[in-house]
N, C-alpha and C positions, 0 to 999 in steps of 0.2 A: 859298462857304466863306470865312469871313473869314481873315484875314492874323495869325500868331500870331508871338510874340515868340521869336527864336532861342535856343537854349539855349546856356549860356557853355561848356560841354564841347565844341559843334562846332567844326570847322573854320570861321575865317572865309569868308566870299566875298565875292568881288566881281565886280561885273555889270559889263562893259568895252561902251561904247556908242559907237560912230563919229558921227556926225552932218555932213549938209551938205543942207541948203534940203529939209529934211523934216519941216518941221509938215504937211502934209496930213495924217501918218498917226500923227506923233510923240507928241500927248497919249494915243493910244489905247494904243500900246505902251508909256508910260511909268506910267500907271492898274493895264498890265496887271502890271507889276513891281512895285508897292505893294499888287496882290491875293495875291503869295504865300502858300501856306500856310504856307513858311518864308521869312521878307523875307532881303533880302539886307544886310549888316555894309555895301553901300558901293556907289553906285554911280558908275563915273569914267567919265566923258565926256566926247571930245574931238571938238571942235567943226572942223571944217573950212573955215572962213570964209563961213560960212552970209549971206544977203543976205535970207533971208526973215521968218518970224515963232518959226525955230528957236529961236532965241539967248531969245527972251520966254516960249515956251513953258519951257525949260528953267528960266528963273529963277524963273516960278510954282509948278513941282513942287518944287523945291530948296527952297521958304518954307513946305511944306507936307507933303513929305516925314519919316516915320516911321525913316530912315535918311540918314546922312551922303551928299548928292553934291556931288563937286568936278567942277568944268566948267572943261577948257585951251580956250582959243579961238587955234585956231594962225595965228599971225602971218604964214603963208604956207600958200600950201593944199598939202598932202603928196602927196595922193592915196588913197583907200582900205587900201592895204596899208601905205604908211606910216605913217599915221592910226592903223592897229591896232597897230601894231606899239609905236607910242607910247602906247598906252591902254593895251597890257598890262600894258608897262615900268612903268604908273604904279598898278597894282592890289596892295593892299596884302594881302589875303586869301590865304588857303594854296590856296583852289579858284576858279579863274579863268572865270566861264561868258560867253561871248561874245553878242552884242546887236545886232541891225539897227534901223535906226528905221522900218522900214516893217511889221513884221511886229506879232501878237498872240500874247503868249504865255499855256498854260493854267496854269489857276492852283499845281498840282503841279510845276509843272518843276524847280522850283529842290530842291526837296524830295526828287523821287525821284532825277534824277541825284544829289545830292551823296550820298543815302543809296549808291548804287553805292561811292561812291570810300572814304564813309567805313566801307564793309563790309567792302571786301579792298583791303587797302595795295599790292597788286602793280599793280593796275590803274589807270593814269596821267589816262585820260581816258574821258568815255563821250560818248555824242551820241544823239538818239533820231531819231525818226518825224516827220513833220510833215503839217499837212493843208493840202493849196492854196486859198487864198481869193483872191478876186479884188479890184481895188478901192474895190469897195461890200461888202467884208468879208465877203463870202458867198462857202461853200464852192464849189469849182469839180468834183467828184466824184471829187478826184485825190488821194494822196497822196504822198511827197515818196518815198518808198522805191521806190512802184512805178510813176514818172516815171524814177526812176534805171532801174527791170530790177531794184532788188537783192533780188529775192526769197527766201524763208524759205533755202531751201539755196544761195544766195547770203552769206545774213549768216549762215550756218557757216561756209561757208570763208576767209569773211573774219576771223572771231574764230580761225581756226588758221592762216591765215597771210595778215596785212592786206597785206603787200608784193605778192603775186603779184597780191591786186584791183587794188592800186593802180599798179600797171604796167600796169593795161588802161583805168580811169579812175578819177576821184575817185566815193566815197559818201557822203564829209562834209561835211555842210555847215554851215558857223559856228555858225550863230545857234541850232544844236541842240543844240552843246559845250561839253562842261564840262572840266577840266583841273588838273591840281595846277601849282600857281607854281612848286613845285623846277623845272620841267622848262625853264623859261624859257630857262635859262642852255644849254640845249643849241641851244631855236628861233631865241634872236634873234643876229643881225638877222634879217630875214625878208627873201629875196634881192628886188628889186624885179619880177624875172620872174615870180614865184610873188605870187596869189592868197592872203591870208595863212589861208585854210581848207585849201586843198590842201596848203600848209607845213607846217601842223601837225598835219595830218590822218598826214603822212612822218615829221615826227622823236618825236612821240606813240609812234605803235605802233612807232617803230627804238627806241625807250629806255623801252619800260615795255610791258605790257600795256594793250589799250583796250579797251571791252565800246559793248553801245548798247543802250537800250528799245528796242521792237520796237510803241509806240505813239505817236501823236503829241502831246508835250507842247508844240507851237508850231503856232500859224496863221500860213504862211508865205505872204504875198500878193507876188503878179505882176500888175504893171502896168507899164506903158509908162515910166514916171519912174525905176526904178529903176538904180541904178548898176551891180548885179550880180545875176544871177539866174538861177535855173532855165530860164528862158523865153527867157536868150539865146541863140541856134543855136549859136556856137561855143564852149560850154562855157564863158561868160563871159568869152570874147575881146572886142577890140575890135569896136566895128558895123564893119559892111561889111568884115570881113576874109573874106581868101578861102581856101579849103581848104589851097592852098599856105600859103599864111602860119599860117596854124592850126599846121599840122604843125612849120615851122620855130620858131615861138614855146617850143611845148611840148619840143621839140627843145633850144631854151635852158635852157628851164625844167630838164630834168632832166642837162644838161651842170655846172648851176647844183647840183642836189642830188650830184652826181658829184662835184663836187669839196669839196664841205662836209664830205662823209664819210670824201675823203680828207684832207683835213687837221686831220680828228679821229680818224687813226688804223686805217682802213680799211685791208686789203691790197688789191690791185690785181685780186689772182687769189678775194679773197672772192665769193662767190656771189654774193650781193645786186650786186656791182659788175658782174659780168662781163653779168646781165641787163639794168641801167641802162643799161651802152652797148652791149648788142644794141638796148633799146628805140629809143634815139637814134638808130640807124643805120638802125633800121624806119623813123622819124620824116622823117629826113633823105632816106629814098629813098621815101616817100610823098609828099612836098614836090616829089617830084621825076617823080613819074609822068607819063607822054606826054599833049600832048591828043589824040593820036589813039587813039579806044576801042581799035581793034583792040592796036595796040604796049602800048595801058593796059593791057589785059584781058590779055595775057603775059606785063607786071611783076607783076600781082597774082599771078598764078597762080605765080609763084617765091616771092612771098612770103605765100603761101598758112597756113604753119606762124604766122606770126608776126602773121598777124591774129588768129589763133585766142590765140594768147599774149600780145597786148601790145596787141588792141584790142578790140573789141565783134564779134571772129568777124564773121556773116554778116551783122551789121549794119553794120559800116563796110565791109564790102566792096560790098555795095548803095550805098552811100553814095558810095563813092568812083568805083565803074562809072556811077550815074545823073547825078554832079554833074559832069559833064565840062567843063560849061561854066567852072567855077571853076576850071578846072586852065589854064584858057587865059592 
């Protein structure tokens, strides 16, 4: 389908794209934003002190490009969340959809999410589906939903209450989301603990309603080079961390959302709060489990309730009883 000309009644957008030493994959997903059915008003790009043939690639599309893009080339490398957090700051558009340079997106996407946001004004962000490709850009027979577990009576209860999924784990993933710019002023800064998709995926549905397609408008590739990914073991931790540190990190992470909310206002005794640090306390005393199975398998068992509530149930309990070794 070719790529048609935006109508001046919509909402602006703007495509927010991180980059660092990703030309292997980066003219495919850059082609694949110039095949919209509805292109996008802009796209900003910030460059992470890329050393390979990024920076070239970028300046070919830009000479050739059917839409404005400005490319920052940051003077010092940020790091991922930083990097985003600087590209959003810099998106001029009223709907904000987020961009990896490794993936490929379908040619709807931009089209159908913004139609979501521009149908019902309650609704702050949406994010859809995505299909696993590998590499050599061939599907792997997986998709990105049910990689997550979030199956259909999953993504119900997460449109009636996103908080209680997202105290067991994250469902969103960036490069599938779309966002109103009002809401900026609530996200940023993006705390440096926080993943800036998990970030926004918290203050998104705390400050608006969120929706999602329930189809894949992005080919979302796992390979070995990338910086963040489905395919990392700890939820996009650092390599070689181990269970303990897992737990303590996320543990930051949401001490980190703990206090954002109170100093915007939060009472102490509000609901949402008093889960946050039951969660952290689950976190903190999972970090903390015995390496001896037997005394393991006794802590689990008290906190039996709170797997069920604040993790993947039977699956991190498996997880946590067979990984012994990482507890050492």
């Amino acid at each position: 389908m070719n790529a048609v000309t935006n109508h001046s009644s919509l909402p602006r957008i703007s495509v927010v794209l991180c980059t660092f030493n990703g030309a292997r994959y980066l003219r495919e997903q850059l082609d694949s934003i110039a095949q919209q059915t509805r292109l996008p008003d802009e796209l900003v790009v910030c460059d992470d002190g890329s050393t390979d043939e990024t920076l070239k690639i970028l300046s070919e599309f830009t000479a050739e490009s059917k839409f404005p893009v400005r490319v920052t080339q940051n003077v010092k490398r940020l790091g991922s969340t930083r990097n985003f957090d600087q590209a959003i700051s810099l998106a001029g558009g009223e709907l904000i959809a987020l961009c990896d340079q490794d993936d490929r997106w379908r040619p709807q996407k931009l089209e159908k999410l913004s139609d979501v946001l521009v149908g019902n004004p309650f609704i702050g962000g949406v994010f859809s589906d995505a299909e696993l490709i590998d590499e050599n850009s061939k599907p792997v027979g997986m998709r990105l939903f049910k990689k997550h577990k979030f199956s259909t009576a999953k993504q119900r209860s997460f449109l009636s209450d996103p908080a209680s999924m997202l105290l067991k784990h994250d469902v969103i993933t960036g490069s599938t989301l779309m966002f109103r710019a009002a809401l900026r002023k609530h996200c940023q800064p993006i705390p440096a603990s926080w993943v800036h998709d998990g970030w926004l995926a918290w203050i998104i549905s705390l400050q608006s309603r969120i929706a999602l397609v329930a189809e894949p408008l992005i080919d979302y590739r796992i390979h070995a080079g990338q910086q963040l990914g489905v395919a990392h073991a700890r939820a996009r931790g650092a390599k070689g961390e181990t269970r303990r540190q897992h737990y303590a990190r996320v543990a930051r992470q949401f001490g980190d959302l703990l206090n954002h909310l109170v100093k915007r206002g939060w009472k102490k005794e509000d609901r949402l709060l008093v889960k946050i640090r039951e969660k952290i306390v689950f976190l903190t005393l999972q970090a903390k489990l015995s390496s001896s199975f037997a005394m393991r398998v006794l802590q689990m068992g008290r906190l039996l309730p709170r797997y069920v509530q604040y993790a993947r149930g039977l699956g991190s309990l498996r997880k946590d009883i067979l990984l012994g070794r990482e507890m050492q």
